[in-house]
N, C-alpha and C positions, 0 to 999 in steps of 0.2 A: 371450290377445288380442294380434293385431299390432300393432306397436308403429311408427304411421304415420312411415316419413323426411320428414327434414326439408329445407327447401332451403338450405343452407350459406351459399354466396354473401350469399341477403338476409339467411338472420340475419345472418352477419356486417356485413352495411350497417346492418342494425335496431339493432346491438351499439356499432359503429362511431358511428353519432348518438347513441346513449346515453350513448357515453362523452363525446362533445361538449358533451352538454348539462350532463350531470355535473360534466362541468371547469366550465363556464361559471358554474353555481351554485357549486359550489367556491369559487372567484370571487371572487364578490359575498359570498356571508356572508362571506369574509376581507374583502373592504375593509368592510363593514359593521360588521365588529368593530373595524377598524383605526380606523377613525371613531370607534365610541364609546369607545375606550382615550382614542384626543387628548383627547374631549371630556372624560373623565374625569378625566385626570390637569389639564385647567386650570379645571376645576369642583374639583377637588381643595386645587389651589392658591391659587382664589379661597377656596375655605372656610376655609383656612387662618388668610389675611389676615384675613376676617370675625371669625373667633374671637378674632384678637388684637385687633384694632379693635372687639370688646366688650368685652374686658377694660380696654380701654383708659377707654374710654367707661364702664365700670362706676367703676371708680378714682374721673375725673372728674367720674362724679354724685354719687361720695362725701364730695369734697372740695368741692362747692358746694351740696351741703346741708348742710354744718356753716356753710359760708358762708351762706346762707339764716338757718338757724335764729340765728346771733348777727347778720346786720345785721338779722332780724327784732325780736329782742333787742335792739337798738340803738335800732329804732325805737319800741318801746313806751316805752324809759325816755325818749327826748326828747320825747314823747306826755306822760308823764305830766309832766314839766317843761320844758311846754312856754315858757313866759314867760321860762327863763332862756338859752333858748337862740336867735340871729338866724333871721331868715327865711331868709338864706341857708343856712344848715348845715342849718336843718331840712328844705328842699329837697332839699339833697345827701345826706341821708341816706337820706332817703324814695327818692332817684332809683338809689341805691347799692342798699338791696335788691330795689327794682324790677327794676332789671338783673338780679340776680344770680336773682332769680326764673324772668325770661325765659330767660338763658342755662340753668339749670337742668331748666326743661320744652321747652327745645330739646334740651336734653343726654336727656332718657327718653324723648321721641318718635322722636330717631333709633335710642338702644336697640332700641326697639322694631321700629324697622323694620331694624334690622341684627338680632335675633333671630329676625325671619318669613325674612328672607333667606338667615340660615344651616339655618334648618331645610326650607326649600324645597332648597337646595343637596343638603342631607345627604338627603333624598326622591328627588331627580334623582341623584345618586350609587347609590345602591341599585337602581334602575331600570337603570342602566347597569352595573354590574356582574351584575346577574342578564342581561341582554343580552348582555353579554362573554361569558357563562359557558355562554349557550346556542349562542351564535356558535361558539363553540369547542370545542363537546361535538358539534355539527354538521357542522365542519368534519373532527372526527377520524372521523368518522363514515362522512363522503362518500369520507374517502381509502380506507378501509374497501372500501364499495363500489367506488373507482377499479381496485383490485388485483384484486379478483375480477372485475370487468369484462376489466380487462385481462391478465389473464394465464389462471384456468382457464376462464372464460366465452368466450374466446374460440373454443374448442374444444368448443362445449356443442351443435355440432349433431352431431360424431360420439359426444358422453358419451348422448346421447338419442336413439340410436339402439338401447343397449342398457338394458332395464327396471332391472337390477340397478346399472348403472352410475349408473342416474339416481336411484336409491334412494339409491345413493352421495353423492350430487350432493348432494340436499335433506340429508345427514346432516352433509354439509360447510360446508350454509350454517347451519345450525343450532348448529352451534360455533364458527361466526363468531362468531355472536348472542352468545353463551354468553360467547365472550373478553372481545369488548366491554362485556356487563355488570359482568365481572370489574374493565378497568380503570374502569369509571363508580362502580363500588364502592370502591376504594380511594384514587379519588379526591375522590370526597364525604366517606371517613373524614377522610383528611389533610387538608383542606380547610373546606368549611362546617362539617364539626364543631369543626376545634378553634377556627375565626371564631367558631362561637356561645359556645364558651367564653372566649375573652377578650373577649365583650361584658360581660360580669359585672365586669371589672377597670375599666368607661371608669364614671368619676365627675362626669364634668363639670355635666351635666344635676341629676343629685344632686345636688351643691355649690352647684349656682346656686338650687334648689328651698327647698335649706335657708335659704339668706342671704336669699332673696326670703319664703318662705313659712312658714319654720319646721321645726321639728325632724320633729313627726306627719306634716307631708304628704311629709320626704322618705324616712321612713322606708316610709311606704307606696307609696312608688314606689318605694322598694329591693323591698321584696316583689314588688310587680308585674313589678321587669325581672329579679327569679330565676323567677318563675313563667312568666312568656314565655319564659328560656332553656334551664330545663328542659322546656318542651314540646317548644320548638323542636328541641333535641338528643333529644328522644324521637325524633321525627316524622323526624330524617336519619338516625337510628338503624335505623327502622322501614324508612325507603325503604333503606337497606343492608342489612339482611336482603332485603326483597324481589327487589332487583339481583342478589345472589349472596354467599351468606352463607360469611365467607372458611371459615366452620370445615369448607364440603361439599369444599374442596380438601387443609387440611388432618388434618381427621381423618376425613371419609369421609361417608356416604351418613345411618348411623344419629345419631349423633351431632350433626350438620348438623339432621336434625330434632326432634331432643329440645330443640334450643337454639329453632327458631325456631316450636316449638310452645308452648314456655312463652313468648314473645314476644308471639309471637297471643294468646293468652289472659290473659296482663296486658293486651295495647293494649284486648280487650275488655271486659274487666274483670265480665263478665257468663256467660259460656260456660266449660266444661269440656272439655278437648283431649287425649284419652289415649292415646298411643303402645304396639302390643304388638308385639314381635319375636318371631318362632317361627325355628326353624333356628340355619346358621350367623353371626354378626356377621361379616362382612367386605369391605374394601372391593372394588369392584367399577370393570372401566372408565368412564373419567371418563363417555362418552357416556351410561353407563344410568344413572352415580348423579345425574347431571345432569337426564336426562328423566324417571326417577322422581320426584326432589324438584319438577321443576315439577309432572307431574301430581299429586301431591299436594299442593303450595300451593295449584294453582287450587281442587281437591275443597276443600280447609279453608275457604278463601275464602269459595266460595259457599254453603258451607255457612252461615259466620257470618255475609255478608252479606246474601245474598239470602233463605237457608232461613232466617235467623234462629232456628239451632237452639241447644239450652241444651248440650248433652253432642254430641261427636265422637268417636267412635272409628277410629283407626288402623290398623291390621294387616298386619303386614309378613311373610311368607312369603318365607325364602332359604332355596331350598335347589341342590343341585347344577349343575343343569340349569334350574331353573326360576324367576322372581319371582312372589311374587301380592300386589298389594294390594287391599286391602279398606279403604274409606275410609265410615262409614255415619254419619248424623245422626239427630236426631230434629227435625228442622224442621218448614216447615209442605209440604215436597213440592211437585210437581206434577206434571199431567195429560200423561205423555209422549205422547198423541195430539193435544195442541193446543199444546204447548209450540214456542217457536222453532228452527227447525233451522237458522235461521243463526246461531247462537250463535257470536260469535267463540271466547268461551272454551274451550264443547264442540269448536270444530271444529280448535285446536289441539290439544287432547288429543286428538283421534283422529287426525290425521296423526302426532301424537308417539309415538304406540302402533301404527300404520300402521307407520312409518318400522323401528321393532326387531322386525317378525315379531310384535306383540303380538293380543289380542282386548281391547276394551273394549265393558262393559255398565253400564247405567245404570236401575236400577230405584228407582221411588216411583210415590209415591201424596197423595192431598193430603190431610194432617195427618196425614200415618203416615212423614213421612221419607224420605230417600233413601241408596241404597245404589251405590255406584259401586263394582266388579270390575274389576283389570288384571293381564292374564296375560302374560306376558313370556317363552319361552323364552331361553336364557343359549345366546350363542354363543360361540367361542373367534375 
């Protein structure tokens, strides 16, 4: 088929405002971030102040309820003799714990409202850091795009003029993707993860649970905030495998899914996931061991999520010239004649099988499973 020219000039104009607009959002998520940083760091500062100004406030409800409880004390004994003592002392005695009562439940109401305040703070902080974090996973993003806009993109009306070239093209924006997953991977390790692990070290809430409520309620919220951080570092574990699991760069293609097929199959905790290698074990250029382990995550996937299948089989055929996998379930299927063909999923996998000279077939049935085939010849 011809391969219709393009007009240069406008793309270049069409390319040209794209990249304007690009910058322009650029931008804005940067000051948007910049903004919530300020707001953060004097939401930071005010919580600060708040915390000590309830320790503060804690202290001095400690010290006027001993006050309390002995001019209470004081005033039962001039109660009980009462005749030996003037009208006036008995006044002042009576007026002396009354005080010290008011100041007292002046002193636990503002507690109170300096403990809703630091905890709305600590809510409004969290908010703003998952904002900062998005702002600036955004913005490495955008510059991402800036550079391919601007430098091979600009040239993408003579790259699309040749089929093979343009083959090229989509193989290059695909390892874009690829790199970027890489660093959004090692930066969620270094990061949220090891945040979620020194949430286990902060005691404060603890501490105050126990002095307010006792020993059992604060031990069961020790349990509860290891069970939330144990989740929570499953769940940034789980989205780092999914991103790009560092072991497909350093030990290769098979390996890479032995690790995150026992992953899947713990996070499921229901399904059976079986990996078989035939041929030789080795690695392969980054592009295929790359587009192989995705078509194979998405197959495991849908497998476990949609087919809701109990057992998964793997099969991996390397041999000289050739890959095949064979990824099959026993889910509950379905009707390939009324099934969606806009599937985003499917329709990456077969541009991703598209893109390496591949063939993909997809055979089921519904309650009989499905069987997804990828033929890959091996180029040099």
């Amino acid at each position: 088929m011809k391969v219709k020219k393009f007009d240069t000039k406008a793309l270049d104009a069409i390319l040209e405002k794209m990249i304007d607009t690009v910058e322009h959002s650029k931008t804005e998520i940067y000051q948007i971030g910049e903004t919530c940083r300020k707001d953060y760091d004097t939401l930071a500062n005010e919580l600060k102040e708040v915390k000590l100004t309830v320790l503060k406030i804690i202290e001095e409800g400690d010290k006027l309820d001993k006050m309390a409880r002995a001019s209470r004390k004081r005033l039962s004994d001039v109660s009980r003799c009462f005749n030996e003592f003037s009208e006036d002392e008995v006044r002042k005695v009576y007026e002396h714990a009354n005080n010290i009562q008011t100041t007292l439940s002046m002193n636990r109401q503002k507690e109170k409202q300096l403990r809703i305040r630091r905890d709305e703070l600590e809510r409004r902080l969290v908010g703003l850091h998952e904002t900062i974090d998005r702002a600036d996973n955004l913005v490495s993003q955008i510059s991402v795009v800036m550079n391919y806009l601007q430098s091979d993109l600009q040239k993408i009306g003579e790259v699309l003029e040749d089929a093979n070239l343009k083959q090229h093209f989509s193989i290059k924006i695909i390892e874009a993707q690829e790199e970027e997953r890489r660093r959004l991977s090692r930066e969620i390790h270094d990061g949220p993860a090891q945040m979620m692990a020194n949430v286990m070290l902060r005691s404060d809430l603890i501490e105050k649970i126990f002095r307010e409520r006792g020993a059992d309620e604060a031990m069961a919220e020790i349990r509860n905030v290891k069970k939330m951080v144990r989740d929570a570092l499953y769940e940034v574990r789980h989205i780092i495998y999914d991103l790009r699991p560092m072991a497909l760069d350093d030990l290769g293609l098979v390996p890479a899914l032995r690790k995150y097929m026992q992953t899947t199959e713990d996070y499921f905790n229901t399904s059976r996931i079986q990996l078989v290698c035939l041929g030789e074990e080795r690695r392969l250029p980054a592009k295929y061991e790359v587009s192989f382990f995705r078509l194979i995550q998405e197959s495991v996937q849908n497998a476990m999520k949609h087919a809701e299948a109990n057992e998964v089989l793997v099969k991996l055929e390397n041999y000289k010239d050739k890959i095949t996998i064979i990824i099959q379930d026993d889910g509950k299927g379905f009707d390939k004649e009324t099934r969606k063909e806009s599937s985003f999923g499917l329709i990456g996998m077969r541009e991703r099988v598209d893109l390496l000279d591949g063939e993909l077939t997809i055979d089921s049935e519904i309650g009989k499973g499905t069987t997804v085939t990828i033929k890959v010849p091996l180029k040099d």
